[in-house]
N, C-alpha and C positions, 0 to 999 in steps of 0.2 A: 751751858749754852754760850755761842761764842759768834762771830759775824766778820767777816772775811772782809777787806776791801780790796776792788781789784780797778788797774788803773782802766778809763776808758779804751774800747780798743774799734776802729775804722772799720765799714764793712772791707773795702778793698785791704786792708793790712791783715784781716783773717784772708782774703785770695791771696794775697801774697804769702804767707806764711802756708797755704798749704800748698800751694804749687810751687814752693820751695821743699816740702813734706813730701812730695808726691817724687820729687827729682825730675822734673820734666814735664810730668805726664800731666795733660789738664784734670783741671781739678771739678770738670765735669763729668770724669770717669766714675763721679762717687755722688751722683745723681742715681736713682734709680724710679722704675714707673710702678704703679698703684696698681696696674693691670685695666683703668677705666679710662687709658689716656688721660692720666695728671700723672705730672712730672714732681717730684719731691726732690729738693735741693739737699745735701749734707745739713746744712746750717740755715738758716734766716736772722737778719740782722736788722733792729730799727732805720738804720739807713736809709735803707729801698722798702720800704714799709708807708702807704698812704693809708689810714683805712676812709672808708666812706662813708661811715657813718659811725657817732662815739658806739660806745661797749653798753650790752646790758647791765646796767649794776644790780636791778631790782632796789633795796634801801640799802643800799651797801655805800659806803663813801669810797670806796677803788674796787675794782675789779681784779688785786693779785691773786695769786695760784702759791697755795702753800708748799713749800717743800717737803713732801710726805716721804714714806718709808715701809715697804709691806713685810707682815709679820707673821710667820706662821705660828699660829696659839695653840696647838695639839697638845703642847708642851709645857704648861705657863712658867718652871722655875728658865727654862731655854728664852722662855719668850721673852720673861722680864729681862733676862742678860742683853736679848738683842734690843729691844724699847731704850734700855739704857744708853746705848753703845750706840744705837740711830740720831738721839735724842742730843749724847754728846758731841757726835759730829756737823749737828746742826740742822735736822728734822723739827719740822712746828708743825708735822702733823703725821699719825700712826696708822696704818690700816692693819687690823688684826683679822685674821682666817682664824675663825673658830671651826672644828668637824665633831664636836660635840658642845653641846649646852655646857652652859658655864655652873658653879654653884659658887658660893658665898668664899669658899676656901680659895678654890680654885684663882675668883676675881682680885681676890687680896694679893694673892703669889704673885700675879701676874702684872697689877701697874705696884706692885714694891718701891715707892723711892719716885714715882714718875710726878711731878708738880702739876698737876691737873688742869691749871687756872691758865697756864702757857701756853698749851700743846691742843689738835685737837686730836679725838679719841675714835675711830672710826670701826664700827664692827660689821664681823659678812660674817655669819652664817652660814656656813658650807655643809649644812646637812640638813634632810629634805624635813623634817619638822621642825620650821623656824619659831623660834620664842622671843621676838623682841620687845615686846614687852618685859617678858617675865626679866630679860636681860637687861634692862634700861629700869627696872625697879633694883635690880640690886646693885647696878651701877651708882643710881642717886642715893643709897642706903651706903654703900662706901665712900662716897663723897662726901658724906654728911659726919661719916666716922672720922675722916681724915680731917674736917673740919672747912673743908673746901664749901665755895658759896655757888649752888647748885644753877645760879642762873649764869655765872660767869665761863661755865664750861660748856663747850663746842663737841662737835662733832656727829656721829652718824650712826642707826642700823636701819637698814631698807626693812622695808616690813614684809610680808608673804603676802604678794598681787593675789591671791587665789583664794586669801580667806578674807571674804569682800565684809562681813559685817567687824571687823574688828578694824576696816583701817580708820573707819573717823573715831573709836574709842581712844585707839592709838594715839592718833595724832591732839585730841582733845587733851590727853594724858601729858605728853610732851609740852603741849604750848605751857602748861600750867607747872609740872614740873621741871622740865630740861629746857627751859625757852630757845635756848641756844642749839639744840638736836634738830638733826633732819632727820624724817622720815619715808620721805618719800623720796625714793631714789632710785633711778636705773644707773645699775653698775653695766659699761659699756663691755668688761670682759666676758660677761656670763653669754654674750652673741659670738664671740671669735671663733669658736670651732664649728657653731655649726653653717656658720657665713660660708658663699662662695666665691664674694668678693666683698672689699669693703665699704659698696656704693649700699651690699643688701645689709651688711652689718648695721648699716646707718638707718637703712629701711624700718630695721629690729628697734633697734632702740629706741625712734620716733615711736614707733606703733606702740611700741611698751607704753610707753611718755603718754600717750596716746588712751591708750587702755586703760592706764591709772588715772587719769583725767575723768575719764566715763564714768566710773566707781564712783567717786568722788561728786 
């Protein structure tokens, strides 16, 4: 793990620099629209940034956004390569695409060598009988093997909205074992394809947000 520093740089000397890039052409050519009337700039810059009100943090002492990495896990000796290889470019956080349930072997192959206590560890389930549980118990059984201290480690598997008696066992399970693990979670990709714009995508995901709330 390694950490960059880069000098500060102006919003106007990024417009400068790409309408230098561009050779002429304004550098609102590389604007483009949403489809619901909002205009999306290339970049945004603290500069021209007021917000109106602070950030939610909920208990969190800042509100950063980790620099994650997605990972196809179909494969775990492929996956551990790329975990690595994420990790040493400077990733503090993994999302793994699981398309089959994990077992005990499989879990080991796959964070090989990964320092647990740093990073966080994010699972999806990409196949329609989700076990996050069963997957979050063998998770804190390798954790425990590697010697790692189970409440120091972070990260995620969203649980299955549709099997409504097991989300508070779930989540009871977690506070006590994973403290650090979310379980409730709307992944905003799983709406993209069947959206027809991104006003209904957002529609989706509240409702989800929404619907798991109900449960709850």
């Amino acid at each position: 793990m390694f950490a960059l520093d880069f000098p500060e740089t102006s919003y106007a000397e990024w417009i400068q620099q790409l309408e230098k890039d561009l050779k002429g052409k304004p550098w609102s050519d590389l604007q483009w629209q949403l489809g619901e009337g909002i205009l999306v700039d290339p970049f945004y810059h603290s500069d021209n940034f007021s917000p109106q009100r602070p950030p939610l943090v909920d208990q969190r002492n800042t509100n950063t956004w980790e620099i994650g990495e997605y990972i196809d896990g179909s494969d775990s000796t492929l996956a551990n390569r790329a975990i690595l290889d994420a990790l040493e470019g400077g990733a503090e956080a993994i999302e793994i695409s699981l398309t089959q349930p994990l077992d005990s072997k499989g879990l080991a192959i796959l964070l090989q060598g990964v320092q647990l206590e740093f990073i966080a560890v994010h699972f999806v389930e990409a196949y329609a009988q989700k076990q996050a549980l069963e997957i979050l118990q063998l998770f804190k059984h390798f954790v425990l093997e590697q010697g790692f201290d189970p409440a120091k480690i972070s990260g995620s598997v969203a649980l299955d909205s549709t099997q409504h008696e097991s989300t508070v066992t779930l989540i009871r399970w977690v506070n006590q074992e994973l403290p650090l693990f979310k379980v409730c979670c709307i992944n905003g990709r799983d709406f993209q394809q069947g959206a027809a714009s991104t006003a209904s995508e957002l529609v989706a995901i509240i409702q989800a947000g929404a619907n798991l709330l109900d449960q709850l």
